[in-house]
C-alpha positions in Angstrom: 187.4 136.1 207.8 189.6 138.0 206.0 187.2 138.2 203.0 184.4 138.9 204.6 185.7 142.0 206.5 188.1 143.1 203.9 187.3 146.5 202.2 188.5 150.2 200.6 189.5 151.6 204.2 190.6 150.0 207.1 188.6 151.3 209.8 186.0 149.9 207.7 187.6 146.5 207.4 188.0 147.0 211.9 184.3 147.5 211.4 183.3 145.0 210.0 185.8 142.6 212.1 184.2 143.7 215.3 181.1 143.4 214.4 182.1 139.5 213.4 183.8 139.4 216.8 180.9 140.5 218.8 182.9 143.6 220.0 180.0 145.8 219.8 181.4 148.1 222.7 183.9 149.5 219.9 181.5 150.3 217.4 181.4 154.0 218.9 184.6 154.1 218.8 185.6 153.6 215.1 182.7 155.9 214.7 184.3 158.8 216.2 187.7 157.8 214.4 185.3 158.0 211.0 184.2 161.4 212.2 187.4 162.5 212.3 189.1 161.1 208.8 189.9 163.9 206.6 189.9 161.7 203.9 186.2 160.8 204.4 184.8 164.3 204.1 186.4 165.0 201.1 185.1 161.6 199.4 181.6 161.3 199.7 181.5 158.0 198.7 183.8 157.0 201.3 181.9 158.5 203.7 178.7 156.3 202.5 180.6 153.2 203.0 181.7 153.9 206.1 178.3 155.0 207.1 176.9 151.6 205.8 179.6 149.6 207.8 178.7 151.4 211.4 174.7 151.0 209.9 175.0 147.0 209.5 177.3 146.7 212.8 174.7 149.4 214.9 172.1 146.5 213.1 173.7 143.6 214.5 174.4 145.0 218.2 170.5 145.6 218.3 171.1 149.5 218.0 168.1 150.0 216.0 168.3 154.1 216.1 172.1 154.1 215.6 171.9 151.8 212.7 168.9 153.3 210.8 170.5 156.6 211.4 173.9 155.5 209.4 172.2 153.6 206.6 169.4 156.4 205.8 172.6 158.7 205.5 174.9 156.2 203.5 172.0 155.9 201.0 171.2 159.6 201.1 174.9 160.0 199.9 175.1 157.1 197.6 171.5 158.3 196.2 173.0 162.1 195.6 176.3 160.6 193.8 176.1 157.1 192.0 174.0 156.5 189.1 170.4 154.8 189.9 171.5 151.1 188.7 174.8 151.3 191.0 175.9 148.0 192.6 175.5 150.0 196.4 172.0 150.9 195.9 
């Protein structure tokens, strides 16, 4: 488990562990803790990852509007500042 919901931030990593858990009720929570990292708004890449994270969970709790929301802004980030053969894309 660890593995698979390890990553470069740990809201991320909480994430991605309640979204293994099932815990979908706390997805908008972590989201509002994203909103609120400093450290996200001055890494744009960051900011795309988490972005991605809340997309796949928003996915998996059947959130359809939520999810496609995150992930066309993650890849609108990752599109604007990672080269077009990046491992995110």
């Amino acid at each position: 488990m660890r593995d698979k919901t390890r990553s470069n931030h740990p809201l991320i990593s909480l994430v991605k562990l309640m979204e293994r858990m099932g815990q979908y009720k706390l997805i908008d929570v972590f989201a509002e803790l994203m909103a609120e990292d400093e450290a996200a708004e001055n890494n744009p890449l960051l900011l795309a990852s988490f972005h991605r994270a809340l997309g796949d969970a928003y996915h998996t709790a059947d959130a359809e509007e939520k999810a496609l929301h995150f992930m066309q802004s993650a890849l609108t980030l990752y599109l604007q500042f990672v080269p077009e053969n990046h491992s995110s894309l």
